[in-house]
C-alpha positions as a Python dict, from the first residue, in 0.01 Angstrom:
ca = {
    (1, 'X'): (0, 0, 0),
    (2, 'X'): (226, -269, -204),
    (3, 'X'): (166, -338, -535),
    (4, 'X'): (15, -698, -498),
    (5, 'X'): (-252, -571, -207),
    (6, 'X'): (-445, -371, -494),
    (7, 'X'): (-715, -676, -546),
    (8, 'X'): (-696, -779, -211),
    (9, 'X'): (-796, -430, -58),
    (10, 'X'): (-1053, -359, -334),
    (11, 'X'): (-1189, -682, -416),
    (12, 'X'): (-1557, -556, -261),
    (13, 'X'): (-1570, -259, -435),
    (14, 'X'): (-1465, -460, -736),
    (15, 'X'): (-1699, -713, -701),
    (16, 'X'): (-1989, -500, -604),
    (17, 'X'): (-1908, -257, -948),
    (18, 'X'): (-1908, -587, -1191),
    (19, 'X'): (-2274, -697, -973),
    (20, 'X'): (-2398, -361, -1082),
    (21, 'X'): (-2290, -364, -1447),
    (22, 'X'): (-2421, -711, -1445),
    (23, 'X'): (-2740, -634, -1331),
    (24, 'X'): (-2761, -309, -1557),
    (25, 'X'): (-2681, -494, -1886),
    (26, 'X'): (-2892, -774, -1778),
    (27, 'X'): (-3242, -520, -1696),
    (28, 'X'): (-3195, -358, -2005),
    (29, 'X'): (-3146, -654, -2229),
    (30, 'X'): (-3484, -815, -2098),
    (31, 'X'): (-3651, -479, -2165),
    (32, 'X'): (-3707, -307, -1813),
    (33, 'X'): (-3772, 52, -1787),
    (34, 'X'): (-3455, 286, -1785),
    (35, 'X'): (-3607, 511, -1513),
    (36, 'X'): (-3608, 181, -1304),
    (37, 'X'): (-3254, 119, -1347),
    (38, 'X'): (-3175, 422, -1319),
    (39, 'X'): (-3327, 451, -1007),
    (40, 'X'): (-3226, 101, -887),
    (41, 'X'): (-2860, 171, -995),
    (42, 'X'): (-2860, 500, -786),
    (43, 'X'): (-2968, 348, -451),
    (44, 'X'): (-2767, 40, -492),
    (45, 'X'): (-2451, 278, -538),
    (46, 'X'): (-2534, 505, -260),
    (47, 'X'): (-2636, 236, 25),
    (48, 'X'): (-2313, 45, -65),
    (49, 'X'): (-2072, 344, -136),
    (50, 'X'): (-2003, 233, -458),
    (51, 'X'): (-1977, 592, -618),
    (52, 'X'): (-1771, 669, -300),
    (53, 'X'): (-1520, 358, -375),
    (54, 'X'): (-1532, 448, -770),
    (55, 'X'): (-1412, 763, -700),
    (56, 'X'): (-1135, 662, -479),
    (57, 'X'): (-1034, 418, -730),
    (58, 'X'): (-1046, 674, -979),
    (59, 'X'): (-871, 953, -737),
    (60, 'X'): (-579, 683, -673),
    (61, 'X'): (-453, 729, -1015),
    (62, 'X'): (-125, 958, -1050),
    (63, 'X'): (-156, 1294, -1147),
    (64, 'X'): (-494, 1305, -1351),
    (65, 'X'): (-714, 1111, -1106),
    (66, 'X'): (-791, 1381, -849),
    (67, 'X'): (-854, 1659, -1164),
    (68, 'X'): (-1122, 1336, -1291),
    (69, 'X'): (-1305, 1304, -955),
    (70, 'X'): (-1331, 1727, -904),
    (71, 'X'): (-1448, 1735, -1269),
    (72, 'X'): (-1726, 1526, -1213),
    (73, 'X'): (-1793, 1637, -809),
    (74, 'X'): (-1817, 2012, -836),
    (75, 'X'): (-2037, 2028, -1135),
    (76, 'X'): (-2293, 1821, -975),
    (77, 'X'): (-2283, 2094, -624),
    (78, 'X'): (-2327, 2414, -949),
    (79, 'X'): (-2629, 2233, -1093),
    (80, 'X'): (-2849, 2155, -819),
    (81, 'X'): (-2741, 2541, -687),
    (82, 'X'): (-2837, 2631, -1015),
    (83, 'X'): (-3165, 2446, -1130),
    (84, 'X'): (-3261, 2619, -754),
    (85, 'X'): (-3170, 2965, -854),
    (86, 'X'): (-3325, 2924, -1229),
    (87, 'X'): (-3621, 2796, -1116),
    (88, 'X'): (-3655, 3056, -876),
    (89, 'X'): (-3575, 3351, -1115),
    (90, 'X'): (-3801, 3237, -1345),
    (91, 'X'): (-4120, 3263, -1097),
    (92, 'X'): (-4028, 3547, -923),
    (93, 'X'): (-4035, 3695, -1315),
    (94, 'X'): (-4342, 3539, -1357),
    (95, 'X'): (-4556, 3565, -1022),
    (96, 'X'): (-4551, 3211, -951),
    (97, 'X'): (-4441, 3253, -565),
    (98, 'X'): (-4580, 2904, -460),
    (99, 'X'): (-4344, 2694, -735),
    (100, 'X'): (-4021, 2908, -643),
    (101, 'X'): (-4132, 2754, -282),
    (102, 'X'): (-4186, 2392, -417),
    (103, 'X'): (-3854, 2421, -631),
    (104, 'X'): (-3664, 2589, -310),
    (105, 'X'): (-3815, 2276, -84),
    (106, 'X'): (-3734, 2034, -365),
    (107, 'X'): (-3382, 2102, -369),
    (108, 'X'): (-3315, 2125, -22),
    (109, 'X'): (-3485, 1824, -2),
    (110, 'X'): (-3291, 1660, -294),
    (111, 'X'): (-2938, 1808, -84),
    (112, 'X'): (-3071, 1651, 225),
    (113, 'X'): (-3140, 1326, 42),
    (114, 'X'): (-2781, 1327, -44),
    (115, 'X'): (-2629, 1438, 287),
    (116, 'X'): (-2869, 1139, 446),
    (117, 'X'): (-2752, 866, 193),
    (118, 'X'): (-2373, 965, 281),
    (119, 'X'): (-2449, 916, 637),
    (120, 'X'): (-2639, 588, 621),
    (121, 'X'): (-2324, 496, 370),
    (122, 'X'): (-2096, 537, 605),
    (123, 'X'): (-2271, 387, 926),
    (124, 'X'): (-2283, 62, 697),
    (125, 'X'): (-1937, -39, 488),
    (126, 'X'): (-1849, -216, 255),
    (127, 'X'): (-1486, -266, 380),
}
């Protein structure tokens, strides 16, 4: 890639990120629930791959970009694995054998949810 292609390649991704900040400074200035954006934020970012696009931007830079996208990717894998494996230890001690169920349905549902968003992210680009 030359040097002057930069905004020309990533001027979607660009102008998708400033839409979301927009919108984000914008909901919580006129007083609307965090949860919602939040939750409005998160679809928004998976339906139009703009975590995937933030974290090739960020993965682009020299030497300390890919260490910044595996610090914040790998993490998230370890803490749904283990809120799943707490959660679970915790009834077992306890007797609660239909919540270590829920929890174990939960998560796989939550990784599904993820594995499903990537897929309907990539059937519909941004680029």
């Amino acid at each position: 890639m030359k040097k002057g292609n930069f905004f020309k390649n990533y001027y979607k991704h660009l102008i998708i990120w400033a839409i979301i900040i927009s919108a984000i400074v914008i909901a919580l200035k006129y007083g609307v629930d965090k949860k919602a954006v939040v939750f409005g934020t998160v679809t928004i970012g998976v339906f139009t791959q703009a975590f995937a696009s933030l974290s090739a931007l960020i993965g682009a830079l020299p030497l300390i970009g890919p260490f910044i996208v595996k610090l914040f990717a790998i993490p998230l894998v370890w803490v749904i694995q283990a809120s799943g494996s707490l959660v679970g230890a915790v009834a077992i001690k306890k007797g609660y054998t239909k919540e270590m169920v829920k929890s174990r349905v939960l998560t796989l549902a939550l990784l599904i949810g993820i594995l499903i968003g990537y897929i309907i992210g990539h059937l519909v680009p941004i680029s």
